[in-house]
N, C-alpha and C positions, 0 to 999 in steps of 0.2 A: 373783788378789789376793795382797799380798805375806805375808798370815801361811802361807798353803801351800807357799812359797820352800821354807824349809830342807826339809820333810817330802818336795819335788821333789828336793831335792838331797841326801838322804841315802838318793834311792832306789838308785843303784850300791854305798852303804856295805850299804844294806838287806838286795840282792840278792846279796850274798855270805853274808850270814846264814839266808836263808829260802829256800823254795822258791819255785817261778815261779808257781805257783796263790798261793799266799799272798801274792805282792806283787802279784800281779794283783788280787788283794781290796781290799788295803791302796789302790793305786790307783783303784780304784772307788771306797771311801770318801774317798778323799781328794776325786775331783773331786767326789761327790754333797755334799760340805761344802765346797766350793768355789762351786757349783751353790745352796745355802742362804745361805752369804753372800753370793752376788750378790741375790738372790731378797730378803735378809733389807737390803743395801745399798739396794734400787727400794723395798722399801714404809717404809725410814726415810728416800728422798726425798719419794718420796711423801707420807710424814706430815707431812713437815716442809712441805714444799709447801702442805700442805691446812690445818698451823698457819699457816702466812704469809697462806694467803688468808684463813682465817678470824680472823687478828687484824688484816689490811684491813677485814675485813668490820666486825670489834669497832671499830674507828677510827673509821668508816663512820659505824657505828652513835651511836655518842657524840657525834660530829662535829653528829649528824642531833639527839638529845636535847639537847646543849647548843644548837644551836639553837630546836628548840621550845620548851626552857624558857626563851630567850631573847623570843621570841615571844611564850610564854604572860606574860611578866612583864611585855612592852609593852604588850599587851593589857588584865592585869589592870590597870597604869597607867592607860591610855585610859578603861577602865571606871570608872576611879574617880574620875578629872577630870570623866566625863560623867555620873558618877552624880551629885556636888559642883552640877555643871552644872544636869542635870535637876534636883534637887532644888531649887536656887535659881529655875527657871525654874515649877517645880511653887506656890511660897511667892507669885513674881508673880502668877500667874495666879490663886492662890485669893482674892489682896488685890483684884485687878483687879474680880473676883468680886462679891467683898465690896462692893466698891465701886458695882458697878453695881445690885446687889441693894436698894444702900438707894437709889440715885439711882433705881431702877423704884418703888421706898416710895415716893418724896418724890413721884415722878410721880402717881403711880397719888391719893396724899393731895390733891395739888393739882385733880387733875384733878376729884378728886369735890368739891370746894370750888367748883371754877368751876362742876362742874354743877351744885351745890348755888344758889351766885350766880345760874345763869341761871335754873334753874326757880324760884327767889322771883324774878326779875324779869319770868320771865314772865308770875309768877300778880298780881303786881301792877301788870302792865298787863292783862292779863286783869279784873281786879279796877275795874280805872279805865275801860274800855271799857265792863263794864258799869254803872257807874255814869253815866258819862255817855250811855249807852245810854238808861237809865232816867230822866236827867232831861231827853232833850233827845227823847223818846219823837214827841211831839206834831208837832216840828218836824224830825223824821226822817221820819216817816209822813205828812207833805204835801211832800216832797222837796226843802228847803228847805237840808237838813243831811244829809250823809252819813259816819256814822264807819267806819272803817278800820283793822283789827289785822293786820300782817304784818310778820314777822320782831321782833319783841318790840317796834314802832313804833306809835304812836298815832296819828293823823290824821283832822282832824279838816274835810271841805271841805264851805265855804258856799259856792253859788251866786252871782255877782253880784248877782243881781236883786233877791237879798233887803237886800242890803246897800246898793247904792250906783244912784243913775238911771245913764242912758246917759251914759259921756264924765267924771261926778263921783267925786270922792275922798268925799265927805263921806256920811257916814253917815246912812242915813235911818232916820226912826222905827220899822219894824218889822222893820229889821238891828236897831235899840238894844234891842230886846226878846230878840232872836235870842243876842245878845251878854252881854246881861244874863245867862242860864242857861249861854251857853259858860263865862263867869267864875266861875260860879258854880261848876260843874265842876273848873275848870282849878283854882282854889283848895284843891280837896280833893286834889289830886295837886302835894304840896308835894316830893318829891324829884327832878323834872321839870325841865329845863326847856321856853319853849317858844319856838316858831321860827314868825316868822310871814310867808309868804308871799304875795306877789301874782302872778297872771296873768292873761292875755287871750287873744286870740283875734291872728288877723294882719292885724287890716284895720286901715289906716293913720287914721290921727286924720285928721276933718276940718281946715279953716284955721283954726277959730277956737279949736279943741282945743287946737291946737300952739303956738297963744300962750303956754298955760298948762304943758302935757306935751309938749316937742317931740316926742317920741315912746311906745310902747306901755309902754316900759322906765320912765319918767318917773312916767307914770299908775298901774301896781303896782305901783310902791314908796309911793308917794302913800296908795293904798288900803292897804296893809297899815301905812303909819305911823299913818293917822289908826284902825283896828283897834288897834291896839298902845296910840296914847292915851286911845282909850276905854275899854279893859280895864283902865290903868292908871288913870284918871280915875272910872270911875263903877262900876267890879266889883273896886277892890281888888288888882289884880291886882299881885303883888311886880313894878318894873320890873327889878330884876335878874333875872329870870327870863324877860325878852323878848329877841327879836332880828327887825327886821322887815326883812324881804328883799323886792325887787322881780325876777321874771324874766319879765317880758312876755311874749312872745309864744314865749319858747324854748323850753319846758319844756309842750309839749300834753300830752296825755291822751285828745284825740282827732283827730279828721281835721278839719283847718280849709276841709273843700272843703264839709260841710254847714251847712247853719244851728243843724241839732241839733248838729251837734260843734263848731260855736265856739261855742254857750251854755255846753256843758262845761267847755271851754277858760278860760272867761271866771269865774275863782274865785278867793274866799279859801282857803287851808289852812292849817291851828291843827295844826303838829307838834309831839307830845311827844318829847323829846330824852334821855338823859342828861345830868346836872348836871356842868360842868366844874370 
């Protein structure tokens, strides 16, 4: 190294001054502090080295924190947009909520209203079945009348026979009695209305039928109009509150291949309706 220069070069000045033991010392020391500054040269590169890596590493390091904090601040952004977000979508849902909470009310209120509706409707044909149960007692129990409650409907079927001869519309005297107590009935079941009915069987009208009914369709409408004028004629009956229909032979109820089941066939029905 160059500071041991001069101390190399004033060892001929030296060696005329000292002994050769002494400057043989003197040169020991000299290289062992020679020997120290190289030694003392390697660990201030070395440090210096090991500052340069670890102020890369400090670089590194910050480099790596300003990014996370960069990070962490998108993040907490995003979470805040989405909190804004969720929040807003939290206030839908609870209104949605709300919403449907009372629209289940209104349901649930209606619901018991119509059931309410239908069980008074049904107690008031319940109510009128047996009423007309009981006044038409007589003429039920010789099979002359048969009433009918299903599905909150009234119905009320008389046999042909009693009503009308073979092949006639017109009403005979002991249908006018049969009809007299239907009216009577039908009058006490004033929120009604009622619907009245013809049918038959499917055997074709004779020739001289056909003059009058070309066919089965002609004949029950026939019988249930001249029903409908006499309920309106001699029982009072409101005609707003009729409607007389003919369906001949389309509308069975039973098998037209026996005798028994085209007498079935062959009826008035007195339906109670609702009022329109």
């Amino acid at each position: 190294m160059k500071r041991f220069l001069p101390l190399l070069a004033l060892a001929p000045l030296l060696g005329a001054c000292v002994s050769a033991s002494k400057f043989k010392d003197m040169q020991s020391q000299a290289q062992a502090q020679k020997q120290r500054g190289d030694a003392l040269d390697q660990q201030l590169a070395a440090a210096k080295k090991n500052a340069d890596d670890l102020a890369a590493q400090l670089k590194a390091k910050a480099d790596e924190l300003a990014a996370l904090q960069k990070s962490n601040k998108d993040l907490q952004d995003s979470l805040d947009a989405n909190k804004t977000q969720l929040s807003k979508k939290v206030s839908e849902l609870i209104k949605e909520r709300d919403e449907l909470q009372k629209k289940l009310a209104d349901a649930e209120q209606a619901r018991a209203v119509l059931e309410k509706a239908k069980q008074d409707e049904l107690d008031k044909v319940r109510k009128s079945y047996e009423d007309m149960t009981s006044g038409l007692k007589n003429e039920i129990a010789a099979g002359q009348v048969e009433i009918t409650q299903l599905k909150g409907k009234l119905t009320v079927n008389m046999v042909d026979q009693i009503l009308f001869d073979s092949g006639s519309a017109d009403v005979k005297s002991d249908g006018k009695k049969v009809l007299d107590k239907v009216g009577e009935a039908l009058n006490k079941i004033q929120d009604k209305d009622i619907r009245i009915e013809g049918h038959t069987d499917n055997k074709p009208l004779n020739a001289s039928l056909r003059e009058k009914f070309p066919s089965n369709w002609e004949l029950s409408t026939a019988r249930a109009t001249s029903v409908a004028r006499y309920l309106i004629d001699h029982a009072n009956v409101d005609p707003k509150r009729l409607v007389a229909a003919g369906y001949g032979e389309f509308r069975p109820k039973a098998t037209n291949d026996t005798a028994e089941g085209r007498a079935q066939n062959r009826r008035i029905e007195i339906v109670l309706v609702p009022r329109e």
